[in-house]
PyMOL Python script that loads the backbone (N, CA, C, O; Angstrom):
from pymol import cmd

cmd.read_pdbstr("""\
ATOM      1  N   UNK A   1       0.838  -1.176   0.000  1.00  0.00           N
ATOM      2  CA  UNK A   1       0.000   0.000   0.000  1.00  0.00           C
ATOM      3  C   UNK A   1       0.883   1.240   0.000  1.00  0.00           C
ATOM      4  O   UNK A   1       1.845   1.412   0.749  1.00  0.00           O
ATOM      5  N   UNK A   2       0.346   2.269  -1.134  1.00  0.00           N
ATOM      6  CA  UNK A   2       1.445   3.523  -1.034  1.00  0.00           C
ATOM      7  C   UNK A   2       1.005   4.365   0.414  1.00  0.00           C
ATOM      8  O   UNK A   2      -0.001   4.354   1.123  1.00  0.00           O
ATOM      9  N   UNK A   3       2.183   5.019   0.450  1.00  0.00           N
ATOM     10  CA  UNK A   3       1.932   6.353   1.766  1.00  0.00           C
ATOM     11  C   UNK A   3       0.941   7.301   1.299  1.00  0.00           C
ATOM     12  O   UNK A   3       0.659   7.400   0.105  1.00  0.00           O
ATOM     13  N   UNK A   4       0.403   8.006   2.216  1.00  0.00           N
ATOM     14  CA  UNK A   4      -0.662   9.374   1.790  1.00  0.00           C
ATOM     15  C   UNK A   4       0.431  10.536   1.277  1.00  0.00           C
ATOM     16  O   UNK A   4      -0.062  11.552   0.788  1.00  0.00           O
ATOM     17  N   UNK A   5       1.375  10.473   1.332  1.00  0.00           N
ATOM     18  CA  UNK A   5       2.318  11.668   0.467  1.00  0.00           C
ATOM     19  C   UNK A   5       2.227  10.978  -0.824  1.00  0.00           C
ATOM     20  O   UNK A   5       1.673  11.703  -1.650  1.00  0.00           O
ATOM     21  N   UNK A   6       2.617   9.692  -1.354  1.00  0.00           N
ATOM     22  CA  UNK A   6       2.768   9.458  -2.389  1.00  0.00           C
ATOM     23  C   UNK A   6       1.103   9.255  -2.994  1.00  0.00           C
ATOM     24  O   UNK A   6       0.991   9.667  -4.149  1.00  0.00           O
ATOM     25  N   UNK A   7       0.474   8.977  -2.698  1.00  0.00           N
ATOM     26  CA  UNK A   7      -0.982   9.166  -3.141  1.00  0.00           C
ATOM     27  C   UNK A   7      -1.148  10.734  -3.268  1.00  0.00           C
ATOM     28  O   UNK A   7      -1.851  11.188  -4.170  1.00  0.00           O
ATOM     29  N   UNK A   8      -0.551  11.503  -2.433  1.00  0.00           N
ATOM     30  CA  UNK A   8      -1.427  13.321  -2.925  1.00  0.00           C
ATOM     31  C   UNK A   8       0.063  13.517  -4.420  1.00  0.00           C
ATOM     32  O   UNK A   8      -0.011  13.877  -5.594  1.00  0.00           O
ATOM     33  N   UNK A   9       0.894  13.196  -3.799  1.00  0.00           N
ATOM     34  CA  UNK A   9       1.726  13.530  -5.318  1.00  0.00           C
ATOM     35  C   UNK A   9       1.449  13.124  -6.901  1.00  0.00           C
ATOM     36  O   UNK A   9       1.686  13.746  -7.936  1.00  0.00           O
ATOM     37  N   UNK A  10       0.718  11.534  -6.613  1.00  0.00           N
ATOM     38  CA  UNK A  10      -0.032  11.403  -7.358  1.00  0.00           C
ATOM     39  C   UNK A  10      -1.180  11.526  -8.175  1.00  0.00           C
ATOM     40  O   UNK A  10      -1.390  11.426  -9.384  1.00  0.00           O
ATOM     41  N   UNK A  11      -2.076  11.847  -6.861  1.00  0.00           N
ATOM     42  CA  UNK A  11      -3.195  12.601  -7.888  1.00  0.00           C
ATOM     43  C   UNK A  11      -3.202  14.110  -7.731  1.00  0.00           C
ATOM     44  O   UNK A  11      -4.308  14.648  -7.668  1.00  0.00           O
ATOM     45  N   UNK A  12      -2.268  14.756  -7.670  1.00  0.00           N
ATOM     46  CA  UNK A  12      -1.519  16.052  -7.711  1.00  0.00           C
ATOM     47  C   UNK A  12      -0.647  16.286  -9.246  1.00  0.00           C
ATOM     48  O   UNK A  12      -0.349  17.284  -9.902  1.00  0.00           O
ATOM     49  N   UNK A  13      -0.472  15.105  -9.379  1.00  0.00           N
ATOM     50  CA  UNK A  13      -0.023  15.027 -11.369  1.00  0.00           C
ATOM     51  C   UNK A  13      -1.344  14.494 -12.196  1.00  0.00           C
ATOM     52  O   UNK A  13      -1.645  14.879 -13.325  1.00  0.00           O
ATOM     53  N   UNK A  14      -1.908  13.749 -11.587  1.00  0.00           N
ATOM     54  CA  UNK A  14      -3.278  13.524 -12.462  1.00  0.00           C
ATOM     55  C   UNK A  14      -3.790  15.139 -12.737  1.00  0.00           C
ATOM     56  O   UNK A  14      -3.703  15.742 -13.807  1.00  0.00           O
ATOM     57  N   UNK A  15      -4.142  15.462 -11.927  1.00  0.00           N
ATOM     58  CA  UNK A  15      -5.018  16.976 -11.582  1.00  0.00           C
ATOM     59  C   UNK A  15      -4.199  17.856 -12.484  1.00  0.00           C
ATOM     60  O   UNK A  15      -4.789  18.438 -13.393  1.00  0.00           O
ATOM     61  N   UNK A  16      -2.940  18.013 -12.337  1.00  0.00           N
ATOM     62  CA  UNK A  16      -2.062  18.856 -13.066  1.00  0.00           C
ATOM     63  C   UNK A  16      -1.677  18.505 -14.809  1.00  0.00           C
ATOM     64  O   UNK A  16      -1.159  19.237 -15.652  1.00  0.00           O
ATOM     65  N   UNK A  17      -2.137  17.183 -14.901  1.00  0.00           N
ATOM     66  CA  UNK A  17      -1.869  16.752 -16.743  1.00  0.00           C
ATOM     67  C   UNK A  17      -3.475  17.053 -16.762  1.00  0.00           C
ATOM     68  O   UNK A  17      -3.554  17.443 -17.927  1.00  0.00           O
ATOM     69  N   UNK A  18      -4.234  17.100 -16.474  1.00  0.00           N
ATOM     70  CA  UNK A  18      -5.484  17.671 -16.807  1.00  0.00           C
ATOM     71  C   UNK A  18      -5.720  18.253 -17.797  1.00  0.00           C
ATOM     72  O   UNK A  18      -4.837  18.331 -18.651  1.00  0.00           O
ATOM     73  N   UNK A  19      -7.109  18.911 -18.029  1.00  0.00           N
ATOM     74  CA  UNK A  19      -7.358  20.125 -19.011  1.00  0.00           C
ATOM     75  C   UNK A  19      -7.288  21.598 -17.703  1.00  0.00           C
ATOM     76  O   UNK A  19      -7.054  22.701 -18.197  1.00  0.00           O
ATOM     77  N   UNK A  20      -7.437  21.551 -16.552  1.00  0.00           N
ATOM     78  CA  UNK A  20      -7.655  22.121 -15.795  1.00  0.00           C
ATOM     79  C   UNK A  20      -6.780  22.894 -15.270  1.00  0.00           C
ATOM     80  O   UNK A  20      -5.903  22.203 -14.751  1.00  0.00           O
ATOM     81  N   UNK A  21      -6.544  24.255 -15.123  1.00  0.00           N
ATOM     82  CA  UNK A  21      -5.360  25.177 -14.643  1.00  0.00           C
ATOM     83  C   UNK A  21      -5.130  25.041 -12.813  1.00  0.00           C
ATOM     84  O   UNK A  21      -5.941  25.304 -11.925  1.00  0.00           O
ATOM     85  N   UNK A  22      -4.117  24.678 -12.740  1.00  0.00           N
ATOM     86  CA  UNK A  22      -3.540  24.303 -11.482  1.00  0.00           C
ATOM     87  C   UNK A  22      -1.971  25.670 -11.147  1.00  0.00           C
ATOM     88  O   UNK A  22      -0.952  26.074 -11.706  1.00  0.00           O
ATOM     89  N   UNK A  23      -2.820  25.891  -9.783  1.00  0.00           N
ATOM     90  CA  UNK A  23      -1.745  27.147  -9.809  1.00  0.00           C
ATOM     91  C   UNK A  23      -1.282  26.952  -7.742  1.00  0.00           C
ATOM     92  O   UNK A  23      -1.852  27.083  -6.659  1.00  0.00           O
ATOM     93  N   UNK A  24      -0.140  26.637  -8.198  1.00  0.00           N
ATOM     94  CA  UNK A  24       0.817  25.921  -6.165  1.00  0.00           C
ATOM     95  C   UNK A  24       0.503  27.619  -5.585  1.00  0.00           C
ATOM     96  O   UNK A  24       0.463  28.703  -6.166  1.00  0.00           O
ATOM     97  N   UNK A  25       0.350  27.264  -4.411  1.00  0.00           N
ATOM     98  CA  UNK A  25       0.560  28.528  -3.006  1.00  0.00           C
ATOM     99  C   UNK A  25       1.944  27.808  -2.854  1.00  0.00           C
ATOM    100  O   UNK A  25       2.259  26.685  -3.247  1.00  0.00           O
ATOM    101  N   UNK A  26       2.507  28.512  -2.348  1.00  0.00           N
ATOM    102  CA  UNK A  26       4.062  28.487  -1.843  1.00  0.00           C
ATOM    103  C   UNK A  26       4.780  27.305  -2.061  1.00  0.00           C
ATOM    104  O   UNK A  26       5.252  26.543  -1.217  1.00  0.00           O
ATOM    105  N   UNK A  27       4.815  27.229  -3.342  1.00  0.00           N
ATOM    106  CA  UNK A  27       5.541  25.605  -3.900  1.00  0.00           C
ATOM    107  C   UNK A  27       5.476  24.626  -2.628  1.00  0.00           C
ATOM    108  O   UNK A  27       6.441  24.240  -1.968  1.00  0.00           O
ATOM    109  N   UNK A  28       4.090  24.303  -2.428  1.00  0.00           N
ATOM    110  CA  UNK A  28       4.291  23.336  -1.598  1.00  0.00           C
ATOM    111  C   UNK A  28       2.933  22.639  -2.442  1.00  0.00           C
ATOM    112  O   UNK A  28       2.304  23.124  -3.382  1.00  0.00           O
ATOM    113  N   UNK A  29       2.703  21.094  -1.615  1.00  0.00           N
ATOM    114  CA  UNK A  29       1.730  20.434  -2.043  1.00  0.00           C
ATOM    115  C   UNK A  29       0.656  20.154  -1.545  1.00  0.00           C
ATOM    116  O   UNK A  29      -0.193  19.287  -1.754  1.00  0.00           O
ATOM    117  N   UNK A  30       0.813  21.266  -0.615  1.00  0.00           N
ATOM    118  CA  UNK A  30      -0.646  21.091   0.453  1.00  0.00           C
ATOM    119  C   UNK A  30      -1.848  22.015   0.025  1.00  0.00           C
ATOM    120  O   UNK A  30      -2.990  21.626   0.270  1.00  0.00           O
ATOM    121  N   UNK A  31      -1.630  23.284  -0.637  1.00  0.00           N
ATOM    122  CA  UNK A  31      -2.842  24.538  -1.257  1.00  0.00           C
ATOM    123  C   UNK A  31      -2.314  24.735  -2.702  1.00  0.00           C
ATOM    124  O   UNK A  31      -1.173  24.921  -3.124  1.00  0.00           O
ATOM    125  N   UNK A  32      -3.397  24.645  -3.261  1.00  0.00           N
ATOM    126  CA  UNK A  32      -2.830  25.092  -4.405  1.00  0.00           C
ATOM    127  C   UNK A  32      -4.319  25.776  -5.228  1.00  0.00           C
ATOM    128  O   UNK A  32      -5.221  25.226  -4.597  1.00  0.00           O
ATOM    129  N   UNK A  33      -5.000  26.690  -6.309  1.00  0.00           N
ATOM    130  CA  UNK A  33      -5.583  26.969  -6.585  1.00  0.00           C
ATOM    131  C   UNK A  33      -5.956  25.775  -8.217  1.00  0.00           C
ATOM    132  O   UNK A  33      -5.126  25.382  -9.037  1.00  0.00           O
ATOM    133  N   UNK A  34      -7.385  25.508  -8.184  1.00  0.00           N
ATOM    134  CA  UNK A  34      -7.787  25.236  -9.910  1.00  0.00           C
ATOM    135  C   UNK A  34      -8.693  25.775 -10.613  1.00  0.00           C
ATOM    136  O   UNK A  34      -9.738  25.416 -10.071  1.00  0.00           O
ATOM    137  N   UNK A  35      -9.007  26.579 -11.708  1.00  0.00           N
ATOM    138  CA  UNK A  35      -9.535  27.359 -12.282  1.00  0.00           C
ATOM    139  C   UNK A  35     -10.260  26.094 -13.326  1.00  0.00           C
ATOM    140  O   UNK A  35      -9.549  25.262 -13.890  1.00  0.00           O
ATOM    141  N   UNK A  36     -12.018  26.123 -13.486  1.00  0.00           N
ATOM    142  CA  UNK A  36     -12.707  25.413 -14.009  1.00  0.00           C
ATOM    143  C   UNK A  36     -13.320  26.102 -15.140  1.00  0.00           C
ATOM    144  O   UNK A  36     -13.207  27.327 -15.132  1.00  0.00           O
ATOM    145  N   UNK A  37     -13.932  25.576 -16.089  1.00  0.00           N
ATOM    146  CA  UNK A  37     -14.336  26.175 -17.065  1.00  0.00           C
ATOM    147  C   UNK A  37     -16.498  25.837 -16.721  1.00  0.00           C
ATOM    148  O   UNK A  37     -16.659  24.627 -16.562  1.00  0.00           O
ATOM    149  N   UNK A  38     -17.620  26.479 -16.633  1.00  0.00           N
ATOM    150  CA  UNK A  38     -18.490  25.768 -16.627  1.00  0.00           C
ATOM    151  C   UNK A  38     -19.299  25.142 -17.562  1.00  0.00           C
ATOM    152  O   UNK A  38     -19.472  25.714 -18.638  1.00  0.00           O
ATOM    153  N   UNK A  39     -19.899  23.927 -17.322  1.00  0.00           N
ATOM    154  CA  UNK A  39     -20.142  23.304 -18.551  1.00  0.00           C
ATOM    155  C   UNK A  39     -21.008  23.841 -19.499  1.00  0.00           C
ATOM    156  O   UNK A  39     -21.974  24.468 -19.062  1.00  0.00           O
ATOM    157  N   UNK A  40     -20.911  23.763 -20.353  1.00  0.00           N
ATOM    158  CA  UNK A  40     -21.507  23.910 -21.883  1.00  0.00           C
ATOM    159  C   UNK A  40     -23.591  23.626 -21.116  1.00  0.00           C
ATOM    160  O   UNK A  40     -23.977  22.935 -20.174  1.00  0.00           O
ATOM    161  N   UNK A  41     -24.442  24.594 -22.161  1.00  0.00           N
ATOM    162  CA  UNK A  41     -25.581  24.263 -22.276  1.00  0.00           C
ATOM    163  C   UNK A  41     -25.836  24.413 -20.871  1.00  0.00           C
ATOM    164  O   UNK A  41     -26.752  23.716 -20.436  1.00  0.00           O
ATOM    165  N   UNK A  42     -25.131  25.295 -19.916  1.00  0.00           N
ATOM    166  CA  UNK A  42     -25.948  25.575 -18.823  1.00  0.00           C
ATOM    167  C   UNK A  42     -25.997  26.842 -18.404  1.00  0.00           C
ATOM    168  O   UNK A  42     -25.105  27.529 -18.903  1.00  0.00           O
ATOM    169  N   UNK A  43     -26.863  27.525 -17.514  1.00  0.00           N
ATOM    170  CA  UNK A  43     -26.556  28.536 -16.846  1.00  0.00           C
ATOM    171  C   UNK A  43     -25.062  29.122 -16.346  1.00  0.00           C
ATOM    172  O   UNK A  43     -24.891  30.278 -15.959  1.00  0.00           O
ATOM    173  N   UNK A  44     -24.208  28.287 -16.415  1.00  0.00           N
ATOM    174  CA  UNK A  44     -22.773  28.796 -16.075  1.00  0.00           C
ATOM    175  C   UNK A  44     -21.752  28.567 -17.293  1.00  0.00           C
ATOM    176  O   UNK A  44     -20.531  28.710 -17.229  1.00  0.00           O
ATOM    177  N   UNK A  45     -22.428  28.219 -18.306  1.00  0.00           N
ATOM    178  CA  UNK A  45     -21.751  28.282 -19.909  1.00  0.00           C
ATOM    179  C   UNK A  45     -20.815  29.397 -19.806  1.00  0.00           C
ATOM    180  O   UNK A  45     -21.293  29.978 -18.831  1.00  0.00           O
ATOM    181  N   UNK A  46     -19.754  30.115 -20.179  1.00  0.00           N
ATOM    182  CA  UNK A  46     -18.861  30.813 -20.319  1.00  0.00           C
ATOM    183  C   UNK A  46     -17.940  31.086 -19.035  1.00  0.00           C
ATOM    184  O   UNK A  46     -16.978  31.818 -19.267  1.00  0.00           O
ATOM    185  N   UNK A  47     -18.047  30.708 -17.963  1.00  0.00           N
ATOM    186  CA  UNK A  47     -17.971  31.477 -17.016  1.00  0.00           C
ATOM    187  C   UNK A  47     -16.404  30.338 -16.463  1.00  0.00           C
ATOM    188  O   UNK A  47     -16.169  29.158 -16.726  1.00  0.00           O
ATOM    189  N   UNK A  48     -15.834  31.072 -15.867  1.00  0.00           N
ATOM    190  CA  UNK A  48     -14.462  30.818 -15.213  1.00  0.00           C
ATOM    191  C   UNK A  48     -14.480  30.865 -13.723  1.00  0.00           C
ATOM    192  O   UNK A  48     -14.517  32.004 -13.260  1.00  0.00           O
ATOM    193  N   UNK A  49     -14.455  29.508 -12.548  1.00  0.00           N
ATOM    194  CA  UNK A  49     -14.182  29.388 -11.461  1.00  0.00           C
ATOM    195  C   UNK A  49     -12.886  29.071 -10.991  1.00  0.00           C
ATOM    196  O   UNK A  49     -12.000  28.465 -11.594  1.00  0.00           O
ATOM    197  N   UNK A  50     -12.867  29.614  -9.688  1.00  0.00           N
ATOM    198  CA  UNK A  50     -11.349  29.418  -9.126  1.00  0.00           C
ATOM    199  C   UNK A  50     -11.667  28.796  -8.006  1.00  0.00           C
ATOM    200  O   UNK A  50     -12.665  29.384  -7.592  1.00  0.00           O
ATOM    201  N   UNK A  51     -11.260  27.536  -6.930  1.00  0.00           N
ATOM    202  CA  UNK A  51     -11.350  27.410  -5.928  1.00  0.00           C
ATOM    203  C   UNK A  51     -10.049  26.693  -5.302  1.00  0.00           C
ATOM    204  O   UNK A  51      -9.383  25.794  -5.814  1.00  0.00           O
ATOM    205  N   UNK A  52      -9.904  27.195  -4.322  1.00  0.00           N
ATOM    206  CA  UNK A  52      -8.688  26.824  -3.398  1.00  0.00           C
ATOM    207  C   UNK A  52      -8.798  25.563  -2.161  1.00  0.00           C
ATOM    208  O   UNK A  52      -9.475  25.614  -1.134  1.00  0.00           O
ATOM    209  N   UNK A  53      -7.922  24.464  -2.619  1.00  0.00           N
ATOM    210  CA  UNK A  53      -7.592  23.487  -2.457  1.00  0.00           C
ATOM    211  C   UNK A  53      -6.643  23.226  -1.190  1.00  0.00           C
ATOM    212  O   UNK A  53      -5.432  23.443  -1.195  1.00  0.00           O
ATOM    213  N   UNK A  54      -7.370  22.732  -0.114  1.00  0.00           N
ATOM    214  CA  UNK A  54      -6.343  22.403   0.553  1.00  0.00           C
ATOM    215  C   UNK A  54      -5.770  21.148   1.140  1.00  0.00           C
ATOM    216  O   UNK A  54      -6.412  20.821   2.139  1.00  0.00           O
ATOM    217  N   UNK A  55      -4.712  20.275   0.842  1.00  0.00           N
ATOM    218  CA  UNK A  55      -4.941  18.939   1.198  1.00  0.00           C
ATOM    219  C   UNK A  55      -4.216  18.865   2.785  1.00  0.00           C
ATOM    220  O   UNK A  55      -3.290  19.624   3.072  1.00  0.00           O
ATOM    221  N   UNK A  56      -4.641  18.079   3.544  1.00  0.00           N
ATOM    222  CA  UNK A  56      -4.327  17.704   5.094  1.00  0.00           C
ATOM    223  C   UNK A  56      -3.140  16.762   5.035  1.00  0.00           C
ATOM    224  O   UNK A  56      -2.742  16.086   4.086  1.00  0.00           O
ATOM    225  N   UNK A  57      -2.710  16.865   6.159  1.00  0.00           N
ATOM    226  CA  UNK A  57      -1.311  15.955   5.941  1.00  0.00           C
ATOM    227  C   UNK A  57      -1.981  14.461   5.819  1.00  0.00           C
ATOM    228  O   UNK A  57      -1.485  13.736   4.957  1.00  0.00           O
ATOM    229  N   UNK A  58      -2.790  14.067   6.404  1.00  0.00           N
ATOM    230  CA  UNK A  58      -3.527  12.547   6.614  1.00  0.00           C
ATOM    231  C   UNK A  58      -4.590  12.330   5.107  1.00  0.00           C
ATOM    232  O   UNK A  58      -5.413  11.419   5.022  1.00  0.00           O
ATOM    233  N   UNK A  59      -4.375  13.256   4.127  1.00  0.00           N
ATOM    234  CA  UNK A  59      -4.891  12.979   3.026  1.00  0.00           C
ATOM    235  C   UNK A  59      -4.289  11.614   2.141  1.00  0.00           C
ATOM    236  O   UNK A  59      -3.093  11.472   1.891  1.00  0.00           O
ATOM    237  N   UNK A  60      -5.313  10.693   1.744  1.00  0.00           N
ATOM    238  CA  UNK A  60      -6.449  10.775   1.414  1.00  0.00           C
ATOM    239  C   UNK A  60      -7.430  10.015   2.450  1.00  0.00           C
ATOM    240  O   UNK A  60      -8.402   9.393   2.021  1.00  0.00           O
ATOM    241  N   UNK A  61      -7.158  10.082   3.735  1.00  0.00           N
ATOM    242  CA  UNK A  61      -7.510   9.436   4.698  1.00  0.00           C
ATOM    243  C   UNK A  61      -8.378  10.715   5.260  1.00  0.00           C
ATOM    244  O   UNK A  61      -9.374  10.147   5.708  1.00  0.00           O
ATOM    245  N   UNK A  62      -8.510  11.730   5.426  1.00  0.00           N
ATOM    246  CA  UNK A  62      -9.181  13.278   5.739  1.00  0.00           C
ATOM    247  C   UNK A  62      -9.337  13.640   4.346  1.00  0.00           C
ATOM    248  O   UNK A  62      -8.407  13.318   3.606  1.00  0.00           O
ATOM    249  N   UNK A  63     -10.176  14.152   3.916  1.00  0.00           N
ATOM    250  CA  UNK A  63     -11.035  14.710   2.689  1.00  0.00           C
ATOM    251  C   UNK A  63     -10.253  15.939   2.615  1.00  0.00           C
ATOM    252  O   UNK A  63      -9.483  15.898   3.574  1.00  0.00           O
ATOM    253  N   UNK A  64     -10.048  17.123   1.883  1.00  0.00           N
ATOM    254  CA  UNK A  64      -9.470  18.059   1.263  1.00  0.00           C
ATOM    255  C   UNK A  64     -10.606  19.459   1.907  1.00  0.00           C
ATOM    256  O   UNK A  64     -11.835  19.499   1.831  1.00  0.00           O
ATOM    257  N   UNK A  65      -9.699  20.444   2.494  1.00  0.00           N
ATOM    258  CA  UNK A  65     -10.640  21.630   2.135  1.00  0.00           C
ATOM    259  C   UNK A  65     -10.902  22.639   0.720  1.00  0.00           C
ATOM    260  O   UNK A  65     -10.023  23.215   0.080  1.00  0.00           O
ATOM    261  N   UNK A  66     -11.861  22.648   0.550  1.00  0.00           N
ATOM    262  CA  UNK A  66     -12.232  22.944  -0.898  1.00  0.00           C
ATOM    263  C   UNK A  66     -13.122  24.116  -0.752  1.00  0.00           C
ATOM    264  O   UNK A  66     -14.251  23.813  -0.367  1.00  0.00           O
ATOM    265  N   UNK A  67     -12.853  25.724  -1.015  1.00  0.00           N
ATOM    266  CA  UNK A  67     -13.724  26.471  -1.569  1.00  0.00           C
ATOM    267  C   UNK A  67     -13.750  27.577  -2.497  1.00  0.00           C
ATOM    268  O   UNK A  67     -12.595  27.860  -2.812  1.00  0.00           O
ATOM    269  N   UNK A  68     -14.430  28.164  -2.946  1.00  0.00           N
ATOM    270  CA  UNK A  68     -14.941  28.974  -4.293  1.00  0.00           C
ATOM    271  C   UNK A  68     -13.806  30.308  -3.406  1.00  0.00           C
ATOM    272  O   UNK A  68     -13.803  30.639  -2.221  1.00  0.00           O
ATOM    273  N   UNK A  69     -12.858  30.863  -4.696  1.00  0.00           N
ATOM    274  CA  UNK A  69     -12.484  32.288  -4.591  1.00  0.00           C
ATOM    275  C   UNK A  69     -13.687  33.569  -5.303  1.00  0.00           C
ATOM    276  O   UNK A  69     -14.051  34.727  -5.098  1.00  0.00           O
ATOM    277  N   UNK A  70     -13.855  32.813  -5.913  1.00  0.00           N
ATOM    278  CA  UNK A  70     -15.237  33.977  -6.419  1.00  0.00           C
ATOM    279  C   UNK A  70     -16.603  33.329  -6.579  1.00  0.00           C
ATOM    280  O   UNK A  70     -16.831  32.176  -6.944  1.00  0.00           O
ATOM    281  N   UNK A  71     -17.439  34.244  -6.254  1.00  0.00           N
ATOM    282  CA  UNK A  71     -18.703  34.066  -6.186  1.00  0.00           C
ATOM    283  C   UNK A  71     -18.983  33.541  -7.099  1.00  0.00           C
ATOM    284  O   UNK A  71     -18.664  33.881  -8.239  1.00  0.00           O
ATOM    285  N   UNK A  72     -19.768  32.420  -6.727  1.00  0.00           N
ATOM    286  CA  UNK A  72     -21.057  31.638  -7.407  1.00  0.00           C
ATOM    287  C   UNK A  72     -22.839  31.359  -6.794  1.00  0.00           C
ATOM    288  O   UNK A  72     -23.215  31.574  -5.642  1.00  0.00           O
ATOM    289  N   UNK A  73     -23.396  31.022  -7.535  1.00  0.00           N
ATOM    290  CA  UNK A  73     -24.666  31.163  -6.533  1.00  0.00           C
ATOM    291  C   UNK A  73     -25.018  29.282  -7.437  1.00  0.00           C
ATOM    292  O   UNK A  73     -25.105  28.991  -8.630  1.00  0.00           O
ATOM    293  N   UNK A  74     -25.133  28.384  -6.124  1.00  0.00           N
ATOM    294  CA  UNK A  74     -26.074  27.391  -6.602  1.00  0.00           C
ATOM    295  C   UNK A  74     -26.402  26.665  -4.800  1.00  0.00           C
ATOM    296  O   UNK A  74     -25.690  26.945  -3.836  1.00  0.00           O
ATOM    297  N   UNK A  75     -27.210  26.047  -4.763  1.00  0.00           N
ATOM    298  CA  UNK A  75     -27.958  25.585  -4.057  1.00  0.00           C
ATOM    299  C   UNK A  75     -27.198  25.064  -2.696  1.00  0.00           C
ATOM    300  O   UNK A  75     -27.459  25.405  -1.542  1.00  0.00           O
ATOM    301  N   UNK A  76     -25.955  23.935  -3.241  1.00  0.00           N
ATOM    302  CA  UNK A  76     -24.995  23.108  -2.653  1.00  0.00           C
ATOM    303  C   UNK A  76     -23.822  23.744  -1.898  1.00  0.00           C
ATOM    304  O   UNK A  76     -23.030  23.255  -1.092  1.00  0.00           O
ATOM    305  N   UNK A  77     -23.967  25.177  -2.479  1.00  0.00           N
ATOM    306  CA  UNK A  77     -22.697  25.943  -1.953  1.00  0.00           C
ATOM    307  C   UNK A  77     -22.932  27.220  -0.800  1.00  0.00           C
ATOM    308  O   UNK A  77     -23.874  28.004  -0.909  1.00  0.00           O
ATOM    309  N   UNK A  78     -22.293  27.267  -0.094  1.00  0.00           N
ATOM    310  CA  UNK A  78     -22.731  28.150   1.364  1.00  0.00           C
ATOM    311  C   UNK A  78     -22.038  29.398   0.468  1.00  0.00           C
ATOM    312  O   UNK A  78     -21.236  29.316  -0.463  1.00  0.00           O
ATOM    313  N   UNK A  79     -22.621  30.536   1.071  1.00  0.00           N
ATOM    314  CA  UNK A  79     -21.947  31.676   0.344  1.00  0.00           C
ATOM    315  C   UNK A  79     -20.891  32.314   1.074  1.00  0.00           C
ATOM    316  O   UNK A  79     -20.161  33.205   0.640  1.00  0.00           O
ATOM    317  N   UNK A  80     -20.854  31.695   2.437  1.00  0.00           N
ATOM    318  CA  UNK A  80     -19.784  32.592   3.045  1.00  0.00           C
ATOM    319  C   UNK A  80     -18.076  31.604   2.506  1.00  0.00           C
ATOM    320  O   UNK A  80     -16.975  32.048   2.833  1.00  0.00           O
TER     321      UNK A  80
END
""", "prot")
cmd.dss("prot")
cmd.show_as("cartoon", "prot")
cmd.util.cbc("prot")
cmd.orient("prot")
């Protein structure tokens, strides 16, 4: 079984060969920002999200903090 460092490094290059813009906080591998495109044929068609990523040292064993740098409005998402 791999370590939780080598599992976030890993899907830390998945995420990063992506289509998806991946941008490091302080060359480290714990925050880093990804900029989404929204999908086609919806209310968020054109539009560009950013949300900031944070992985825990006990990742993927603790879930990631994950939230929106700019406003969005949908149902699932708290606004603060």
């Amino acid at each position: 079984m791999s370590s939780p460092s080598k599992r976030r490094e890993m899907d830390l290059m998945k995420l990063m060969m992506s289509d998806y813009k991946v941008d490091m906080i302080n060359d480290g591998m714990h925050e880093f920002y990804v900029d989404f495109h929204g999908p086609s044929e919806s209310p968020y068609q054109g539009g560009v999200w950013r949300i900031r990523v944070e992985l825990p040292d006990a990742y993927p064993y603790k879930s990631p903090s994950i939230g929106f740098v700019n406003k969005i409005y949908h149902p699932n998402v708290d606004e603060m």
